[in-house]
C-alpha positions as a printed NumPy array, in Angstrom:
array([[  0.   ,   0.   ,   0.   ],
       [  0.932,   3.516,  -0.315],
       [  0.349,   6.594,   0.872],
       [ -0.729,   9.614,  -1.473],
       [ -1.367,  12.926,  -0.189],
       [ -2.806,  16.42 ,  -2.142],
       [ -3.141,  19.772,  -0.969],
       [ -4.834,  22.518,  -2.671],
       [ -4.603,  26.211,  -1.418],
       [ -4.949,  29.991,  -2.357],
       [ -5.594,  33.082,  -0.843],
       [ -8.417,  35.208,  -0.197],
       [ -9.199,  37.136,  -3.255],
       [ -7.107,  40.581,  -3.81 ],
       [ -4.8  ,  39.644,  -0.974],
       [ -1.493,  38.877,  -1.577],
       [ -0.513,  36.002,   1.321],
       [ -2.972,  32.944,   2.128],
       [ -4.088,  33.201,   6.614],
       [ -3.736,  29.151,   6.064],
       [ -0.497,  26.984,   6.521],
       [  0.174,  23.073,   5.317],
       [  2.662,  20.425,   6.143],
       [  3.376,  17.157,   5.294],
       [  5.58 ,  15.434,   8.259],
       [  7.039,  11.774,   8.544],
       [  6.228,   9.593,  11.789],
       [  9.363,   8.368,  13.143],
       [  7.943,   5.09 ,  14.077],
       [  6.375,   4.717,   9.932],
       [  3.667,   6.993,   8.188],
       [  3.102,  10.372,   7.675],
       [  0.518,  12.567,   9.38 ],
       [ -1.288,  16.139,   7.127],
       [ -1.655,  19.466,   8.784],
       [ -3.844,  21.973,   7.91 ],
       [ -4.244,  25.283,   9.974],
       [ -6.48 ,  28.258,   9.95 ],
       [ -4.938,  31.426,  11.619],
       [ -7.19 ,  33.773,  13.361],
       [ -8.585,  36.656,  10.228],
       [ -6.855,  36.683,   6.627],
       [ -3.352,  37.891,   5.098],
       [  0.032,  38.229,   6.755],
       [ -1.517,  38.356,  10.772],
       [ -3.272,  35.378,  10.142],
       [  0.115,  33.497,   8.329],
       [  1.886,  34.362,  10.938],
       [ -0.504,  32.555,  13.863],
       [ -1.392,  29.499,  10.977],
       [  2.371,  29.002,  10.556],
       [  3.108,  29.442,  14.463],
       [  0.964,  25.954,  14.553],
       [  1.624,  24.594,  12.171],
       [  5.484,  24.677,  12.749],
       [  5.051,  23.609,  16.404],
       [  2.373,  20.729,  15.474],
       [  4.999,  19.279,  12.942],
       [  7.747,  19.207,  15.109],
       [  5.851,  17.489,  17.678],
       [  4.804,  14.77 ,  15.416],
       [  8.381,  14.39 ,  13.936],
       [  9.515,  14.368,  17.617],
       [  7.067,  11.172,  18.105],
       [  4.559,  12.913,  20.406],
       [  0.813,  11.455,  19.837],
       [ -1.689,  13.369,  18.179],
       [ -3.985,  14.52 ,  20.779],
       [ -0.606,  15.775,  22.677],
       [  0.144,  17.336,  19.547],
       [ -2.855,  19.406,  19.223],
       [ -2.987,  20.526,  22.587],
       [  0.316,  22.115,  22.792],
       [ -0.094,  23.571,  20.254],
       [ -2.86 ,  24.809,  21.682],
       [ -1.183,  25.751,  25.004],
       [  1.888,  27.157,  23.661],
       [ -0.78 ,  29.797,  21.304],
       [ -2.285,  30.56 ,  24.464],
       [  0.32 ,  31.563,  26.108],
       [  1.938,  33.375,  23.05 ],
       [ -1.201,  35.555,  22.551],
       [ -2.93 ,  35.682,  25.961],
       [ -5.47 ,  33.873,  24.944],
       [ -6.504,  36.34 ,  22.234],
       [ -6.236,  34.933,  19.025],
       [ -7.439,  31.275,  17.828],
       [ -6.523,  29.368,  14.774],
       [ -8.114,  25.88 ,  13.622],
       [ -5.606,  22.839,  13.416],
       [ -6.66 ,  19.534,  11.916],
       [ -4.794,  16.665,  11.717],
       [ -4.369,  13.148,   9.642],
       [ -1.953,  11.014,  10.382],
       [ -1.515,   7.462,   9.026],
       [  0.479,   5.932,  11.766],
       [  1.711,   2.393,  10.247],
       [  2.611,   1.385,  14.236],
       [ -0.909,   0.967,  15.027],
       [ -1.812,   0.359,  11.365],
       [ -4.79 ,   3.288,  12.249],
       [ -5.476,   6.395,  10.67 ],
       [ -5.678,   8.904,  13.452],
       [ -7.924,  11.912,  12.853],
       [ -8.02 ,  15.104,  15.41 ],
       [ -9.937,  17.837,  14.658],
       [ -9.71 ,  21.666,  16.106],
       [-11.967,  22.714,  13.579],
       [-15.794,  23.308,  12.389],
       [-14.857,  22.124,   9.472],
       [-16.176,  18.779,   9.365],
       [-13.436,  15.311,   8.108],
       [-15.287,  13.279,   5.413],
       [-14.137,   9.673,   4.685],
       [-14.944,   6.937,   1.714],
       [-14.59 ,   3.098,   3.886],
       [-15.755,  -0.07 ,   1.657],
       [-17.837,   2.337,  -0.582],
       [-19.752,   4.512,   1.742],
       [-19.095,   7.992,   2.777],
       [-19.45 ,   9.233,   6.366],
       [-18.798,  12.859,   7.582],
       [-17.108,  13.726,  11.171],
       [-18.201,  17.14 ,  11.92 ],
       [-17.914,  16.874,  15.642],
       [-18.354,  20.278,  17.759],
       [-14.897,  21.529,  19.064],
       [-13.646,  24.51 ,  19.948],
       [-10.506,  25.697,  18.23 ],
       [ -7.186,  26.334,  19.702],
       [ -6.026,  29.314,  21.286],
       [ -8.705,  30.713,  22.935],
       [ -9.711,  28.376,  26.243],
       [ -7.718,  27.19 ,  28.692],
       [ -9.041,  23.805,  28.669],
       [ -9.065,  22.453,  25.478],
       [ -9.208,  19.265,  23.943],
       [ -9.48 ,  18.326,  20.051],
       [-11.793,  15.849,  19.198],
       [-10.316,  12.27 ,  18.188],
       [-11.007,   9.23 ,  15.706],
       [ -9.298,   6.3  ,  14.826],
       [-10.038,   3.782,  12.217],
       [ -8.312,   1.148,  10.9  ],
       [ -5.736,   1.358,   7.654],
       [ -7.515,  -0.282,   4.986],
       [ -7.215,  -0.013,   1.166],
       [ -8.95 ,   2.507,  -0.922],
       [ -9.675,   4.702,   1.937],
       [ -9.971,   8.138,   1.587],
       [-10.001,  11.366,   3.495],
       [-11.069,  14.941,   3.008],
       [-11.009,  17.858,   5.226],
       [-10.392,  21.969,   4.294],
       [-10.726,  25.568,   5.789],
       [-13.79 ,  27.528,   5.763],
       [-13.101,  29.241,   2.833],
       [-14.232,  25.803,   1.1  ],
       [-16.875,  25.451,   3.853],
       [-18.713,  28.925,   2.866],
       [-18.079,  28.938,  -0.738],
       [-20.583,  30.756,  -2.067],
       [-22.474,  32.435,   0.689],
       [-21.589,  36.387,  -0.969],
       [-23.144,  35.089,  -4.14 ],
       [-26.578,  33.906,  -2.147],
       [-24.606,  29.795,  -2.971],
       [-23.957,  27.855,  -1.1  ],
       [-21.991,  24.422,  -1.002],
       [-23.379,  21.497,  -1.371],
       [-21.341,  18.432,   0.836],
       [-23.4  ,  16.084,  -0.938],
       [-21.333,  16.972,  -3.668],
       [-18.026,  16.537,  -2.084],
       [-19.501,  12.889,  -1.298],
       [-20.401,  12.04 ,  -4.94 ],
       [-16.969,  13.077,  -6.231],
       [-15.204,  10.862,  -3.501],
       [-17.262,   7.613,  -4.517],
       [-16.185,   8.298,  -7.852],
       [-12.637,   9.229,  -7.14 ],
       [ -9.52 ,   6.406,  -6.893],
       [ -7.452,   6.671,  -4.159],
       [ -4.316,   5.988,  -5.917],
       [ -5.122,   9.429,  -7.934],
       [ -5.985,  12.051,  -4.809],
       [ -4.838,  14.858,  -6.825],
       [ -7.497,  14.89 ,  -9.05 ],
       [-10.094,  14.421,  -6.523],
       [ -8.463,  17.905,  -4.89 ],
       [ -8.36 ,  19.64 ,  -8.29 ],
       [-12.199,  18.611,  -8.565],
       [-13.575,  19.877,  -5.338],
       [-11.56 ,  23.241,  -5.203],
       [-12.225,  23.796,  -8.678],
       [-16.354,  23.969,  -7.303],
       [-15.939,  25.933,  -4.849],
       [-13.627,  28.41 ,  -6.95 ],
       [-16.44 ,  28.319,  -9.335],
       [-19.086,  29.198,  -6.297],
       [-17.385,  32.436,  -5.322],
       [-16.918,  33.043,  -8.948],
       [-13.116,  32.533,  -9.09 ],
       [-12.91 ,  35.293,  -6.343],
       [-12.707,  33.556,  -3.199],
       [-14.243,  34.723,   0.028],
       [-11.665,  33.747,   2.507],
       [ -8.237,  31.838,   2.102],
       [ -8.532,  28.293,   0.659],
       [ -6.973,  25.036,   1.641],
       [ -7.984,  20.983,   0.89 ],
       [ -6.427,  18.036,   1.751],
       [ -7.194,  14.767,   0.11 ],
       [ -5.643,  11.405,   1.725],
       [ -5.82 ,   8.242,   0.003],
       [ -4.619,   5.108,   0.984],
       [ -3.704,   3.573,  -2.617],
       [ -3.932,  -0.368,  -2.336],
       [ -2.218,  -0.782,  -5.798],
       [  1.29 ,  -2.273,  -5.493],
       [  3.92 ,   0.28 ,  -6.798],
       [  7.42 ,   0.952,  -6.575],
       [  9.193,   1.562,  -3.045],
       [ 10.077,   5.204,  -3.793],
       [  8.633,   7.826,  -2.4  ],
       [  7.637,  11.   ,  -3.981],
       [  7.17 ,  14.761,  -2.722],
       [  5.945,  17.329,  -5.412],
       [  5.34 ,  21.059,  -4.436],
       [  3.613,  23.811,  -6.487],
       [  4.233,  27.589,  -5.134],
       [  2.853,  30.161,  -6.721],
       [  4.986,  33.681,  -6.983]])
């Protein structure tokens, strides 16, 4: 089995730096685990609380810490950064080949939807995000790594695509593409769903972008791996 990981982003429309931050981070005991964060607000202020995560989530997970750890200091160490003042989302998908379990935690509204043995379920949990409350806690899942499974989460800008044009995104749509989609191919499940809800906020998006497709691609291949990175300038 492999692994195969896409992430789609872009910033709000007319401003120049995306508020959301991705990373891609090996497990030292086998895997990988996907961050996406959501900083506090749009352009550089919210980079610079999105990366702030985002950099001290990934270093805990290269580190070995466990995910729920992860996500709440991260958590603790925003809090105390900002006083409690400024919040950020942080979700999290990690395929951890020690427990042979995809582990999911979520500091986000933004709901986690998954394709197991051909049906589609949505986690959309309430949680709080990070940053704010003292007590916080993200919420978990675990399932077991099986073949052809896939995963998609995003940012709100994907959530509330639509809403300034009186649209308004459709999830059932994100679930059609994802029955139809192979997991061996997650890029152009990504370029599919971001390409709709570009086309809701009529190529002008709303708020900063970001959509992370995980696919556990049963197909034998070859043993090496492969990073690719498109940056805009």
């Amino acid at each position: 089995m492999q692994i195969e990981v896409a992430i789609n982003k872009t910033a709000k429309y007319a401003v120049s730096e995306s508020g959301d931050s991705a990373e891609v981070v090996e497990r030292p005991t086998g895997g990988l685990t996907a961050l996406i964060a959501d900083g506090q607000g749009s352009g550089r202020s919210a980079k610079i609380i999105s990366n702030l995560v985002i950099s001290k989530a990934a270093g805990l997970v290269a580190d070995g810490t466990r995910d729920g750890a992860v996500a709440r200091a991260a958590h603790d160490f925003l809090f105390a950064l900002r006083d409690g003042k400024v919040s950020a989302t942080l979700t999290m998908l990690s395929v951890d080949l020690l427990s042979r379990t995809v582990v999911i935690s979520r500091n986000s509204h933004c709901p986690v939807l998954i394709r197991l043995r051909g049906q589609v379920q949505m986690l959309a949990d309430s949680v709080n995000p990070i940053g704010y409350h003292h007590h916080m806690k993200p919420v978990i899942h675990e399932i077991p790594l099986e073949e052809d499974l896939l995963l998609v989460t995003f940012t709100d800008g994907i959530l509330y695509a639509g809403r300034y044009f009186g649209q308004q995104l459709e999830l059932a749509d994100f679930r059609e593409a994802m029955l139809q989609a192979t997991a061996s191919e997650p890029q152009l499940l990504a370029d599919k769903l971001f390409t709709h809800a570009l086309a809701l906020d009529k190529a002008r998006p709303a708020d900063d972008m970001t959509l992370l497709v995980l696919g556990i691609n049963g197909t034998e291949g070859d043993p090496v791996g492969r990073l690719r990175v498109t940056y805009p300038l």
